[in-house]
C-alpha positions as CSV (number, residue, x, y, z in Angstrom):
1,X,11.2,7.3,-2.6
2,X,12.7,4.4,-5.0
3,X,10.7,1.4,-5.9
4,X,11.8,-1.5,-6.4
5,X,9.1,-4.7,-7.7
6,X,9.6,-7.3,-4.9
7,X,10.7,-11.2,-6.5
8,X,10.6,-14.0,-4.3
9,X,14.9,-13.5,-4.0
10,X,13.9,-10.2,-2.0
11,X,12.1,-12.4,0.8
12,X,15.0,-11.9,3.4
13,X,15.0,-8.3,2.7
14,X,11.1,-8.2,3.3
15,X,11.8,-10.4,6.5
16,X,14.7,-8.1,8.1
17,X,12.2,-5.3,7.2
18,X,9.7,-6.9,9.0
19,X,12.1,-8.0,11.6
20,X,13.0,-4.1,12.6
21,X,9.1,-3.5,12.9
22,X,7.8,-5.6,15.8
23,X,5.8,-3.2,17.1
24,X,3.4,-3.6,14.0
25,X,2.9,-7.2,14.4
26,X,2.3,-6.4,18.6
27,X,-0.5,-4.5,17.6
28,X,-2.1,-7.5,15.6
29,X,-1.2,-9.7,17.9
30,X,1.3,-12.0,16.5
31,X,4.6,-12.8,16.4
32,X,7.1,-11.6,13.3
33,X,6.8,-14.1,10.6
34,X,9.8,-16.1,9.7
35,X,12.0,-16.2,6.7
36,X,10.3,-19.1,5.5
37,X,6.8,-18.1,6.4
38,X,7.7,-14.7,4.4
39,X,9.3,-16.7,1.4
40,X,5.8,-18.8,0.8
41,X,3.6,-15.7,1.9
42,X,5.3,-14.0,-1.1
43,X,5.4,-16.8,-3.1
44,X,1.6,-17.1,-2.9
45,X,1.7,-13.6,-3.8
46,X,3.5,-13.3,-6.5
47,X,0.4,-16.4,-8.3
48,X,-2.0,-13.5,-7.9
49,X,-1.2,-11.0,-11.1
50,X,-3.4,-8.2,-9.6
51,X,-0.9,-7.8,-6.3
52,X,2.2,-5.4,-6.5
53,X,4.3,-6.0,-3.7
54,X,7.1,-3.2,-3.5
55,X,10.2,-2.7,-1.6
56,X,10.4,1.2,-0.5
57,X,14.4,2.6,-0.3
58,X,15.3,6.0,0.4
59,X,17.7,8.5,-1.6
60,X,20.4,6.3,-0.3
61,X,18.9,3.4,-1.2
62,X,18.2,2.3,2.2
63,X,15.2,-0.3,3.0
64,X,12.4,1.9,4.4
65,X,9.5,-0.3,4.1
66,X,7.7,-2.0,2.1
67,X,4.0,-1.6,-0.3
68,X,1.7,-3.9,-1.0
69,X,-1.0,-3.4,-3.2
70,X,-4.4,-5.7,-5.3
71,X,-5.8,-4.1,-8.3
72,X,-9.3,-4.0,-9.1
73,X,-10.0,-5.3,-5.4
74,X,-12.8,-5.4,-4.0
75,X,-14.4,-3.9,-7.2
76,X,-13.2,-3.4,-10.3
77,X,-11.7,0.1,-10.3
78,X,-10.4,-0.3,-7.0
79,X,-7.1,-0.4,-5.9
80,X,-6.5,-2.0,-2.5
81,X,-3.4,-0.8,-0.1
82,X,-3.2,-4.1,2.1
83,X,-0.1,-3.2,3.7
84,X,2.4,0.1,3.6
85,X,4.6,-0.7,6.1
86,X,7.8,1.9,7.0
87,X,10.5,0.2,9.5
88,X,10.0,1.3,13.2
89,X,13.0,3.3,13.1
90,X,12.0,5.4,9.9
91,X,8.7,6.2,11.4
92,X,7.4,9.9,11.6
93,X,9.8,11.1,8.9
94,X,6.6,11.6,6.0
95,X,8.0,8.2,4.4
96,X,4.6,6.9,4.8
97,X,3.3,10.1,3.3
98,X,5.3,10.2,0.4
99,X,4.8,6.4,-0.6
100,X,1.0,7.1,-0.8
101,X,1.7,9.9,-3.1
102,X,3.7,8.7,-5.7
103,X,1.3,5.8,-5.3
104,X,-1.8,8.1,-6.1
105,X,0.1,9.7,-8.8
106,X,1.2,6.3,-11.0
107,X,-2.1,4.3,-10.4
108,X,-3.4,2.1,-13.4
109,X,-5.5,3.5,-15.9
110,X,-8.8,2.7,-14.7
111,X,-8.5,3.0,-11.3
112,X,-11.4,5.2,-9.4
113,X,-10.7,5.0,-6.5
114,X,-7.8,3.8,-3.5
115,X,-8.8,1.8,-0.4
116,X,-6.5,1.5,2.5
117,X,-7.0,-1.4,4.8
118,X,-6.0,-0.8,8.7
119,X,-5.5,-3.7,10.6
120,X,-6.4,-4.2,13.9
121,X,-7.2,-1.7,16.5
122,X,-4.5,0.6,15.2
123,X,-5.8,4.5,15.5
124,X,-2.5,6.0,14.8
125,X,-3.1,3.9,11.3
126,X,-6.5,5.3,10.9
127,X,-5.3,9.1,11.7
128,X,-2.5,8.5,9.3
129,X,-5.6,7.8,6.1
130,X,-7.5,10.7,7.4
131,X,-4.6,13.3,7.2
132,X,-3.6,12.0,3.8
133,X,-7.6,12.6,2.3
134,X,-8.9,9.1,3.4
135,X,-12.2,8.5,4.7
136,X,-13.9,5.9,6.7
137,X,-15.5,3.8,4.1
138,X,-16.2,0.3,5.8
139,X,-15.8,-1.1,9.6
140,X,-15.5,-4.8,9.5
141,X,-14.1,-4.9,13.3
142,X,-12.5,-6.2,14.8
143,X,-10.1,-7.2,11.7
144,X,-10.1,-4.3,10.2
145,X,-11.5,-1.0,8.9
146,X,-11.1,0.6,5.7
147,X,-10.6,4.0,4.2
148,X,-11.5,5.1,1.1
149,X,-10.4,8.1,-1.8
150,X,-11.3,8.7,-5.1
151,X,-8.7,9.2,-7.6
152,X,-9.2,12.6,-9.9
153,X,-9.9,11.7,-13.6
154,X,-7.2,13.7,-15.3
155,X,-8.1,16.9,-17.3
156,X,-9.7,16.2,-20.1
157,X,-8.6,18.3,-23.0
158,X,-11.1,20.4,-25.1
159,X,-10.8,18.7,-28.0
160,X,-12.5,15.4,-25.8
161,X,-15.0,17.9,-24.4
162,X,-15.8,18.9,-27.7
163,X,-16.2,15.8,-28.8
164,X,-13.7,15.6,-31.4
165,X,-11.3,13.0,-30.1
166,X,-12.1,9.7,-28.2
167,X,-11.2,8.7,-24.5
């Protein structure tokens, strides 16, 4: 999966994506957002320095979907998944799968643990967290529910158990 930092110039992109998945919005009950109401939504994004909003592309550099993420949110630590969202027609091919992956493997320095937000009544998004290692960690229905992980410390080397370098 390639990754590509989304800039306000990739708000057609984001709205085509969201565009080819209707069925998401359906399930919140709204309509697809339009260009303009995805321009200033990621405009107002792009103030906040702890969100990373991503474009997803296959090995063909196709627009799969799209990742967007808050650091230290709701606790420092904590790194908040508000939205992984794969195109309708990409569904059910691990895309999903694989974004949370590489996602767990580059998180910040600091980071303890991942939280997933899941929108609506949405079970299929709830069974999705689970099979990845999620677990229910909050119910604030009917909005949302979250799931939660913790994010392994890496190894520690003897020399830190030891005690002879620093952390």
């Amino acid at each position: 999966m390639n990754v590509t930092p989304l800039a306000l110039h990739h708000a057609p992109l984001l709205h085509a994506l969201y565009t080819a998945s209707p069925g998401y919005f359906g399930l919140l009950g709204t309509r697809v957002p339009t260009l303009s109401e995805v321009q200033r939504d990621v405009e107002i994004a792009l103030l906040d320095p702890r969100r990373r909003l991503e474009l997803l592309h296959d090995e063909a550099g196709e627009l799969v979907g799209s990742l967007d993420c808050k650091l230290d949110y709701p606790e420092p630590g904590d790194l908040t998944i508000n939205l992984l969202l794969i195109r309708e027609d990409r569904q059910s091919q691990r895309l999903g799968e694989r974004t949370v992956r590489d996602l767990e493997a580059r998180v910040p320095p600091g980071t303890t643990r991942i939280l997933a937000s899941v929108l609506g009544n949405n079970p299929r998004g709830a069974r999705f967290w689970e099979r990845l290692g999620y677990r229910f960690a909050l119910d604030a229905r009917p909005a949302l529910t979250w799931y939660a992980k913790p994010v392994a410390q890496p190894h520690r080397t003897k020399a830190k158990l030891l005690g002879l370098a620093s952390d």
